[in-house]
C-alpha positions in Angstrom: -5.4 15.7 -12.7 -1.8 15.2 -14.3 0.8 17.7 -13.0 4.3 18.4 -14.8 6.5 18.3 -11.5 9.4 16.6 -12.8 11.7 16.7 -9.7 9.0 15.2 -7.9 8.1 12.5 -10.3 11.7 11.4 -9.7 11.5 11.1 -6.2 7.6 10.3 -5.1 6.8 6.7 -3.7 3.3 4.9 -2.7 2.3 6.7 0.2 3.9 9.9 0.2 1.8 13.4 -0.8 2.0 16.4 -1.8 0.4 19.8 -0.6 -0.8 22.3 -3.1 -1.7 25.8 -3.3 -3.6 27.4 -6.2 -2.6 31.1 -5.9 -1.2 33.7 -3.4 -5.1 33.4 -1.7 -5.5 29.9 -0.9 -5.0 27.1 1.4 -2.5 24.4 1.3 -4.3 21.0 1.0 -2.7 17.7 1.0 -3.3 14.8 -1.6 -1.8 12.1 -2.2 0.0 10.7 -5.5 -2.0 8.5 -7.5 0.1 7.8 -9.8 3.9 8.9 -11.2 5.7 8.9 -14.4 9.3 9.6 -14.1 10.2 9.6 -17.7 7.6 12.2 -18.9 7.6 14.2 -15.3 4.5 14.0 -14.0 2.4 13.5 -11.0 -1.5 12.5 -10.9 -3.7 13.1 -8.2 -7.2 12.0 -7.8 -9.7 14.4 -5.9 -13.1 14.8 -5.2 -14.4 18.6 -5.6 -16.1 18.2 -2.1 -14.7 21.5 -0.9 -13.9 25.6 -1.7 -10.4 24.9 -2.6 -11.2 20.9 -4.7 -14.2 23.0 -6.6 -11.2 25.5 -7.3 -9.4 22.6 -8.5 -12.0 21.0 -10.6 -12.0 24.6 -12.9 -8.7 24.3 -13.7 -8.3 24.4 -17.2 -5.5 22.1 -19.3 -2.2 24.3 -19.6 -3.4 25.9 -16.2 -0.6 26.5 -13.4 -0.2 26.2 -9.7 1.1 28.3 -7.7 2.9 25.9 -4.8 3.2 21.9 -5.6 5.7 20.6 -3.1 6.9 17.1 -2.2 7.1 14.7 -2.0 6.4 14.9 2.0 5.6 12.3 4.2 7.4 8.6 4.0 7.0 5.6 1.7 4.2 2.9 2.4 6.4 0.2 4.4 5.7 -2.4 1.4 8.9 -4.9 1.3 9.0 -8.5 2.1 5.5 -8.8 1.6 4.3 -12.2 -0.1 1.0 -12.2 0.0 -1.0 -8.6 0.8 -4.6 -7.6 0.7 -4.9 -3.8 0.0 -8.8 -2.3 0.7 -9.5 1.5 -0.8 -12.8 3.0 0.4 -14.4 5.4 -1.7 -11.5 8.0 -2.6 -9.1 5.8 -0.2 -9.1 4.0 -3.8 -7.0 6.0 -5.8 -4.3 6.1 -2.7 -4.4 2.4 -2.4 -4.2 1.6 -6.1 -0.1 2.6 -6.3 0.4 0.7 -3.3 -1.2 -2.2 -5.3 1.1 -1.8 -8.3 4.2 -2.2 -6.3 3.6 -4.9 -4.7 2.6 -6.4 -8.1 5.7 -5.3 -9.9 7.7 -6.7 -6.8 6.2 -10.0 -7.2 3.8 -10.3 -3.9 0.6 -11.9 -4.4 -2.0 -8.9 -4.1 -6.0 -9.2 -3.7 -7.8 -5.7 -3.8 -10.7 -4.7 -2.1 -12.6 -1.7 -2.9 -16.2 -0.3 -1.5 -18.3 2.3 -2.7 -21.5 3.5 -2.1 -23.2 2.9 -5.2 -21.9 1.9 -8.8 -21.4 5.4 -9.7 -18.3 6.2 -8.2 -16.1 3.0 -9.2 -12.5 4.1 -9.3 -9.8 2.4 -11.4 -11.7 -0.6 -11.9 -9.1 -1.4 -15.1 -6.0 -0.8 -13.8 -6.4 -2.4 -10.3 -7.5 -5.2 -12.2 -3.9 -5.7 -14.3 -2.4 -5.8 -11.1 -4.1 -7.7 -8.8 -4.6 -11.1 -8.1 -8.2 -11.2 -7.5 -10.4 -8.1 -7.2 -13.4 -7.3 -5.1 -15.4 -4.5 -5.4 -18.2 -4.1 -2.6 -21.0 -1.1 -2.7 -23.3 -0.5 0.2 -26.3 -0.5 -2.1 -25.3 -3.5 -4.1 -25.6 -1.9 -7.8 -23.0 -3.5 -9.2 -24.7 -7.0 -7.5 -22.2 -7.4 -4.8 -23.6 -5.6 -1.6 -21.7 -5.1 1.7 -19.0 -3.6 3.2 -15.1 -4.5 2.5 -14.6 -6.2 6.1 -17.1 -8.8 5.0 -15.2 -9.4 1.9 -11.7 -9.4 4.1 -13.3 -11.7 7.1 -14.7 -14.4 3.8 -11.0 -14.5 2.3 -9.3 -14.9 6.0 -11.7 -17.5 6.4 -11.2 -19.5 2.9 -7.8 -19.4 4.0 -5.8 -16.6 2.3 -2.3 -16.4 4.0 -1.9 -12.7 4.3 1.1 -10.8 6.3 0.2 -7.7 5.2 -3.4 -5.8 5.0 -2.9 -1.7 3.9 -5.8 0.0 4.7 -6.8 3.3 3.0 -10.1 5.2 3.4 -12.9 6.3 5.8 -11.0 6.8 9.5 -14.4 4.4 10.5 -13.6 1.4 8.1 -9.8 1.5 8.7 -11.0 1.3 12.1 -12.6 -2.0 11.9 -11.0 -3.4 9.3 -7.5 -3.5 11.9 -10.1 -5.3 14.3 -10.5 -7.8 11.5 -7.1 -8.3 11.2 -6.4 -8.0 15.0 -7.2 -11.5 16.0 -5.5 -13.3 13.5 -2.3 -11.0 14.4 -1.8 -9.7 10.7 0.4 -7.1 10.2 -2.2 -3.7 9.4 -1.0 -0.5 7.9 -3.7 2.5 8.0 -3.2 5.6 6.1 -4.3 8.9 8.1 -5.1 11.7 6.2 -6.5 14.6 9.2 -6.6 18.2 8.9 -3.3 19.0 7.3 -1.7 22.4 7.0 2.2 22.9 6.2 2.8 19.1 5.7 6.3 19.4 7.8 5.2 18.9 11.2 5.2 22.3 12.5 1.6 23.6 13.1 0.9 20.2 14.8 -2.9 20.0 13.2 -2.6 16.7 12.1 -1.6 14.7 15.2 -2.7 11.2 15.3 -2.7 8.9 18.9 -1.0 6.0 18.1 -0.6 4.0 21.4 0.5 6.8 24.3 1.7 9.0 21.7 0.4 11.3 19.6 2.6 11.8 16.3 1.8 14.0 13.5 0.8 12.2 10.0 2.8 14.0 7.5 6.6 13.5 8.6 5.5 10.5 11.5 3.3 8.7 8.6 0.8 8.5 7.4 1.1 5.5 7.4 0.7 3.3 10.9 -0.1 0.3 13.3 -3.4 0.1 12.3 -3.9 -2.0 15.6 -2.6 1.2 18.0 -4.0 3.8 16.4 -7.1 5.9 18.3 -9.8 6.0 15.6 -12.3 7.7 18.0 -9.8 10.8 18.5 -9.2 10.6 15.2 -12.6 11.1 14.2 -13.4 13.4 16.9 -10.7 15.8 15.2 -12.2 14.9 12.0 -14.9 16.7 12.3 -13.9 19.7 14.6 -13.7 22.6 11.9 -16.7 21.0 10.3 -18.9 24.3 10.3 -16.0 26.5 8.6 -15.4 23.8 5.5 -19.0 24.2 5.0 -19.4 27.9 5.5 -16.2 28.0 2.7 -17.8 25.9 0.7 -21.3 27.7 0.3 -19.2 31.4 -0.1 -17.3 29.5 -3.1 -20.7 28.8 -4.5 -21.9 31.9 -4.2 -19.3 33.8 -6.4 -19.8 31.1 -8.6 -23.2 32.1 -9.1 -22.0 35.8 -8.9 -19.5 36.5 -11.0 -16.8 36.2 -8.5 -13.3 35.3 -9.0 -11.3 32.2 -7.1 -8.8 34.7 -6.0 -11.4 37.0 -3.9 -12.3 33.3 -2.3 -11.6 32.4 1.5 -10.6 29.3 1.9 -11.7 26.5 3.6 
């Protein structure tokens, strides 16, 4: 989806989010930028209708308006100096790993991308990480597009043929950022992770998205969300992942039922 946010197409740098409100009855949700252009003022974000406020989304209409599209919040991917980086997208983590890519093309680093999907299907941005990558690899679990496996095999192969990296970026599943740092880990390669938990105001005051990284726990959207992919808890992480599991669902399936009703998206309770 391409938003007109022109103060925020100014400002907005790989990494950083915005959150978003539909109307006066919905939640904030957080997504990150996919994509920017300064000169005509708008902001893309990638989404997958997977909830009651992304089906909401998904029915918005060209010409259609949001009520609240703040940002840009959180800080910039940490991405100078590198020389030679491998960036790995899983699933949706694609479309937040692909502007991390283009900088470090445009700033001259060497760049291989990874990506891994679950099927064919749901390719992302095949084309565009392509022009600025040095060599792409796309891995799906049930190898339909005839390269099958998961995007730490394809990460351990290149380590192992010799590719110099000092940075790997990390974006996706909280389970394969988790192992790809303990790919990294021995080899003692600089490993960003970007954390994306539950996520409600986006400045660090209702505390729902704190992340342990080392003895601490900080909060993603003004501590990250990017970090240390090598101190981060992954098992908290998921364990918080999946607390208000049962409400997102029970959201979801009263969203589809004033779908099939007649309902409107403003008599909705969000997720």
């Amino acid at each position: 989806m391409v938003v007109r946010a022109p103060e925020i197409a100014r400002k907005i740098r790989p990494g950083q989010f915005i959150m978003l409100r539909i109307d006066e009855r919905g939640e904030r949700i957080p997504l990150t930028m996919n994509e920017c252009d300064p000169e005509a003022g708008t902001v893309t974000i990638v989404f997958q209708a997977v909830g009651a406020t992304t089906m909401r989304l998904a029915q918005l209409k060209a010409g259609d308006a949001l009520l609240d599209f703040a940002g840009p919040l959180g800080n910039p991917t940490e991405l100078e100096g590198a020389r030679r980086a491998c960036v790995i997208g899983g699933g949706l983590g694609t479309a937040i790993a692909y502007p991390q890519a283009k900088w470090l093309h445009e700033h001259g680093c060497e760049v291989d991308v990874i990506t891994g999907f679950r099927n064919k299907d749901l390719i992302l941005l095949e084309d565009e990480i392509k022009a600025c990558s040095t060599r792409q690899i796309i891995m799906t679990d049930d190898g339909s597009n005839g390269n099958k496996g998961l995007v730490t095999q394809a990460l351990q192969q290149r380590i192992d043929e010799g590719a110099d990296y000092d940075l790997v970026l990390a974006v996706g599943p909280v389970i394969m950022m988790k192992f790809v740092a303990a790919t990294t880990k021995p080899y003692g390669i600089k490993t960003l992770v970007s954390m994306n938990p539950l996520m409600i105001d986006g400045t660090g005051m209702c505390g729902g998205c704190r992340v342990k990284v080392g003895d601490e726990y900080l909060h993603a959207c003004v501590d990250g969300p990017d970090f240390d992919g090598h101190l981060v808890d992954y098992d908290d992480a998921m364990r918080r992942g999946v607390m208000y599991r049962s409400f997102e669902g029970a959201a979801r399936e009263a969203a589809e039922g004033r779908d099939c009703n007649g309902g409107t998206d403003g008599e909705r309770k969000g997720a």
